[in-house]
C-alpha positions in Angstrom: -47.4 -56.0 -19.1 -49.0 -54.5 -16.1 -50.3 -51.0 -15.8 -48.3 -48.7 -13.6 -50.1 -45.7 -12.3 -47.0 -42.8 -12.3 -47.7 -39.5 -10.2 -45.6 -36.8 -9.1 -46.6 -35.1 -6.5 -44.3 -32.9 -3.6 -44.4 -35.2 -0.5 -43.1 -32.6 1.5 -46.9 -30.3 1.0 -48.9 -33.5 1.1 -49.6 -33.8 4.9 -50.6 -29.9 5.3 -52.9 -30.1 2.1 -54.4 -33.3 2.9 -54.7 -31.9 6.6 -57.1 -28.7 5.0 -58.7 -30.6 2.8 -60.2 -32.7 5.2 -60.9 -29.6 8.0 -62.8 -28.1 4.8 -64.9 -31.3 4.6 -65.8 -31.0 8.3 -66.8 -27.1 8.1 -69.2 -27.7 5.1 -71.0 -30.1 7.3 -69.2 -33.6 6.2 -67.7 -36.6 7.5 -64.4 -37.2 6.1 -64.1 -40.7 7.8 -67.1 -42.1 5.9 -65.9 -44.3 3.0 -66.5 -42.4 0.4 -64.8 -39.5 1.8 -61.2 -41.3 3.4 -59.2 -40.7 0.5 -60.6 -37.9 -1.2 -58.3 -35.0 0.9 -55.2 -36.8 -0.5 -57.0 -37.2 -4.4 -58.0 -33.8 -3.7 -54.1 -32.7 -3.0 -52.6 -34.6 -5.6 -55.1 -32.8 -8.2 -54.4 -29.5 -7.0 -51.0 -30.0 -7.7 -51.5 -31.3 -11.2 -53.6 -28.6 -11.8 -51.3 -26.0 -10.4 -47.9 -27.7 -11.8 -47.6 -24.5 -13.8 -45.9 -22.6 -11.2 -42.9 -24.9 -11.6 -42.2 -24.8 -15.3 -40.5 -22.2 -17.3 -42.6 -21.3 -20.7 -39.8 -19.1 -21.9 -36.8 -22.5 -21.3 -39.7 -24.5 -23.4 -39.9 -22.3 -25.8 -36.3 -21.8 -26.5 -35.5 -26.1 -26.0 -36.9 -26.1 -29.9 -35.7 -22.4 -31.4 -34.3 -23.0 -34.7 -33.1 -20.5 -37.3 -35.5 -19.9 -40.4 -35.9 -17.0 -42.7 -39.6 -17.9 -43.2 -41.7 -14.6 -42.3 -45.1 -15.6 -43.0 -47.8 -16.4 -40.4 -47.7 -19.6 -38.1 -51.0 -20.1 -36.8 -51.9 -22.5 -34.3 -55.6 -22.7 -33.6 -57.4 -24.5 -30.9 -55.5 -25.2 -28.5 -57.6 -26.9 -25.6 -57.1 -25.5 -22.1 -58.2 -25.9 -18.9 -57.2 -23.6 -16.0 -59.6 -22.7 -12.4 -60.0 -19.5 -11.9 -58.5 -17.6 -8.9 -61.4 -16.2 -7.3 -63.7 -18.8 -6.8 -61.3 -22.0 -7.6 -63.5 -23.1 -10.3 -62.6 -24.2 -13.9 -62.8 -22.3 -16.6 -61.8 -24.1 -20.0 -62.2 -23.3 -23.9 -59.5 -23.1 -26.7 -56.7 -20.5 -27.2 -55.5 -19.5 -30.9 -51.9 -18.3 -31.5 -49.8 -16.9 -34.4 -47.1 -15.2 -34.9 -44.8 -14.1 -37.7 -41.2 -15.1 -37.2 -38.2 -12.6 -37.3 -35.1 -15.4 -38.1 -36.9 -17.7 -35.3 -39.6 -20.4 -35.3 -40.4 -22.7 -32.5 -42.1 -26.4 -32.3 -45.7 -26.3 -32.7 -46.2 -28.5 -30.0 -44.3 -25.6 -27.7 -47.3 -23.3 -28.2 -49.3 -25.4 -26.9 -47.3 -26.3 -23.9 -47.0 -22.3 -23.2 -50.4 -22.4 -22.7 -50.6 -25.3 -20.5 -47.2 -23.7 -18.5 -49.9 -20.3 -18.0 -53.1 -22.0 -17.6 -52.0 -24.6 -14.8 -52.0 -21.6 -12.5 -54.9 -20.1 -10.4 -55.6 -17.2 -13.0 -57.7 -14.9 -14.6 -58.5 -15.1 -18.4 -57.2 -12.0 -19.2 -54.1 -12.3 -17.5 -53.7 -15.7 -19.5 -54.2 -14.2 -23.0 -51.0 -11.4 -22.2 -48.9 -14.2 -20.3 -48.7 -16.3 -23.4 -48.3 -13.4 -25.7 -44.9 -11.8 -23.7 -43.8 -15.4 -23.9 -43.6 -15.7 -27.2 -42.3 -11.9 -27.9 -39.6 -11.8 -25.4 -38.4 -15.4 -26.4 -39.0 -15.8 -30.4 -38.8 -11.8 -31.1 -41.2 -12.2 -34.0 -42.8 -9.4 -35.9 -45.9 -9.9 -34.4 -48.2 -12.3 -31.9 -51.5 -12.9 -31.7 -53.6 -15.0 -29.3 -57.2 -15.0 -28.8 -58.8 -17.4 -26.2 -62.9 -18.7 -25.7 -63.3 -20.1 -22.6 -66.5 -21.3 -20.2 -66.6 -20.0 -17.0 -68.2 -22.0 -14.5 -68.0 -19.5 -11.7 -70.6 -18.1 -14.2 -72.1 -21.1 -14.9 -72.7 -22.9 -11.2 -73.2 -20.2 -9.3 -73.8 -16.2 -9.6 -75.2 -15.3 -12.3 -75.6 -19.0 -13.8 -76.1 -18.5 -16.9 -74.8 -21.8 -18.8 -74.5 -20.3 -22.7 -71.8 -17.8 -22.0 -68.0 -17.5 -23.8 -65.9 -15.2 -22.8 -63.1 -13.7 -25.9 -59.9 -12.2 -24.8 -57.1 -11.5 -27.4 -53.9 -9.5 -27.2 -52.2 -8.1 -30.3 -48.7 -7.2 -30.4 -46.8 -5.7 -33.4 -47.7 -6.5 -36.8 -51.1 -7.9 -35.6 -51.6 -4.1 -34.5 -52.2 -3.4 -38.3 -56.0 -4.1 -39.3 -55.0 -6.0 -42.6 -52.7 -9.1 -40.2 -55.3 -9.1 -37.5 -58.3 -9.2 -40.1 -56.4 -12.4 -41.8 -55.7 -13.8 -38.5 -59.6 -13.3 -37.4 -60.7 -14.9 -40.7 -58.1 -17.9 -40.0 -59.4 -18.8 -36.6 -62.9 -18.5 -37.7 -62.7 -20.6 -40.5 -62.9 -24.7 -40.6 -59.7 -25.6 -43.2 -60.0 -28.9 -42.2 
């Protein structure tokens, strides 16, 4: 069987991206005819897109396509969630992991939703601490748990390439909400994250 390459992309932005892309090329002093260069406005558009495909997608519909009724009211924890996201004032990446639990109140979702929550936030030009509260309402306006928790570590590198430039840095952001607000469910969530279970 052959491979076939499948991209969505919005046809209708395409020639105005692709158009910008390459006027960009020209200002910083490059030649977007050369061979190297042709094609990269249009891989350049069809990334950006990718990238910023979160602007389309609905966490809180996700969320709520794998709700199901259970009386269990102990933590769910998902830790390490990989994410990447670019960072809206200097359109650079900034990736790490984000950790989230929560404590159901008659609701639990699909694991694998988490995660996608944070892919539905991150795919969006953002700041990190805007990302940490973003996935947190999700989850409290949708599942109406007892309490959320998410705590994300991520590498900057509009810290790392340019500025300041120093390569070691992680930034921490968490946001608690209800029962997590107590010291005794966010110290067991803290120690959870921190420790290597597996």
């Amino acid at each position: 069987m052959a491979f076939k390459k499948i991209e969505q992309y919005d046809e209708k932005i395409m020639p105005g991206l692709i158009h910008h892309y390459s006027e960009s090329l020209k200002l910083l002093g490059e030649d977007p005819e050369r061979e190297g260069l042709v094609k990269t406005p249009e891989r350049v558009a069809k990334a950006m897109q990718y990238m910023m495909q979160g602007y389309d997608q609905d966490a809180r519909a996700i969320l709520n396509s794998a709700k199901f009724k259970e009386s269990v009211s102990e933590m769910i924890l998902v830790k390490d969630i990989e994410l990447y996201s670019m960072c809206e004032h200097h359109m650079l990446p900034f990736f790490g992991k984000a950790h989230i639990a929560y404590i159901p109140n008659g609701y639990i979702t699909g694991l694998s939703k988490l995660a996608r929550v944070v892919d539905v936030y991150a795919r969006r030009l953002q700041v990190q601490e805007r990302l940490t509260t973003q996935i947190l309402d999700a989850i409290k306006e949708t599942l109406n748990p007892l309490g959320v928790a998410v705590v994300i570590e991520a590498k900057h590198l509009c810290m790392m390439m340019r500025g300041v430039q120093k390569q070691n840095s992680v930034t921490t952001t968490s946001a608690f909400w209800g029962e997590f607000e107590k010291n005794e469910t966010r110290s067991e969530f803290t120690k959870l994250i921190t420790s290597r279970l597996h």
